[in-house]
N, C-alpha and C positions, 0 to 999 in steps of 0.2 A: 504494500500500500504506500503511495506515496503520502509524501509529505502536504502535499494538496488535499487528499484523501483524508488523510486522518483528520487535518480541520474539519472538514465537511462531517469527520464521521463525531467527534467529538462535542459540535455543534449541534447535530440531528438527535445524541444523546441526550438520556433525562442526565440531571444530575444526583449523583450518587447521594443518598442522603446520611445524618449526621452518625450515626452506629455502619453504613457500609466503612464508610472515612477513617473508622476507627478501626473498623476488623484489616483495614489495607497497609495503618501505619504499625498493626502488630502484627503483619505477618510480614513489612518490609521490613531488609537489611541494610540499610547504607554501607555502601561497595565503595564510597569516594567520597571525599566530605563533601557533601550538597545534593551527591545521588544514590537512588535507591533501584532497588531490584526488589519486586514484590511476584510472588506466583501470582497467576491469575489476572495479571495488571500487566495489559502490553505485553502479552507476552511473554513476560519475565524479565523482559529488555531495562534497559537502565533507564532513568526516566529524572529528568530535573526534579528536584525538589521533593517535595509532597503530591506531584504532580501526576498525569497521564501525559506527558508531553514526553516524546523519548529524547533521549542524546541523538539517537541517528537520523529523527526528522528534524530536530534543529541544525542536525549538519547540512543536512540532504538542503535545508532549505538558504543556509549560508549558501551552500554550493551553487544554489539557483540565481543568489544575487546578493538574498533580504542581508540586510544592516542589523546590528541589534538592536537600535531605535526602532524599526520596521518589525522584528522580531518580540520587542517588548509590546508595542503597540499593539498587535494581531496577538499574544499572550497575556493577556492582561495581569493574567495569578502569576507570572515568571515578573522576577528582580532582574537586577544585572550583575549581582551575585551567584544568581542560580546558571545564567548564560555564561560566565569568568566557567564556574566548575564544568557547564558541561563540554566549554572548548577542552579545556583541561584534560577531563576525562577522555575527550576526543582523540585528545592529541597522546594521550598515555596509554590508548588501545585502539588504534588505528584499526589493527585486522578486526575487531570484534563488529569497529560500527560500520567498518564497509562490507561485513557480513549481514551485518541486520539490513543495510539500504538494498542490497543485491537483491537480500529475502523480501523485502518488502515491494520492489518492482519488478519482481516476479509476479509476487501475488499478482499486480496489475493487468498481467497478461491474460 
């Protein structure tokens, strides 16, 4: 799924309510300071913050153009703390996130 994708799908989602939120931040692990890996959430994929935003669509969407201004604006719940860690992360696991974008624009096909 792209990174296009996921807005759109995250957008058409309900949002999760106050007890799922909860069962999400106890079953995530912060893998990096700022990111988290939760089963069940994305995937499993690393994901900013508190968030459902992954590391690999915030790459995938750098790749496309978007600025972090552009990036915080269209993420309203993302800081430019949570973007600092997940270039970071990015850049500290290269194979992993251009595995997740490869699997992701796959799915597209």
């Amino acid at each position: 799924m792209s990174a296009t994708q996921q807005v759109r799908k995250l957008d058409e989602s309900t949002p999760p309510d106050a007890e799922q939120v909860r069962k999400w931040l106890a079953a995530g692990t912060e893998v990096f300071p700022g990111i988290w890996k939760t089963p069940g959430v994305c995937g499993g994929d690393a994901c900013a913050g508190h968030t459902r935003i992954t590391v690999g669509g915030l790459v995938e969407w750098r790749q496309l153009g978007s600025t972090d201004a552009e990036l915080l604006y269209n993420f309203p719940s993302l800081t430019q703390r949570d973007l600092n860690n997940a270039w970071e992360y990015a850049r500290t696991h290269e194979e992993e996130i251009a595995c997740q974008i490869e699997e992701n624009n796959r799915d597209d096909d």
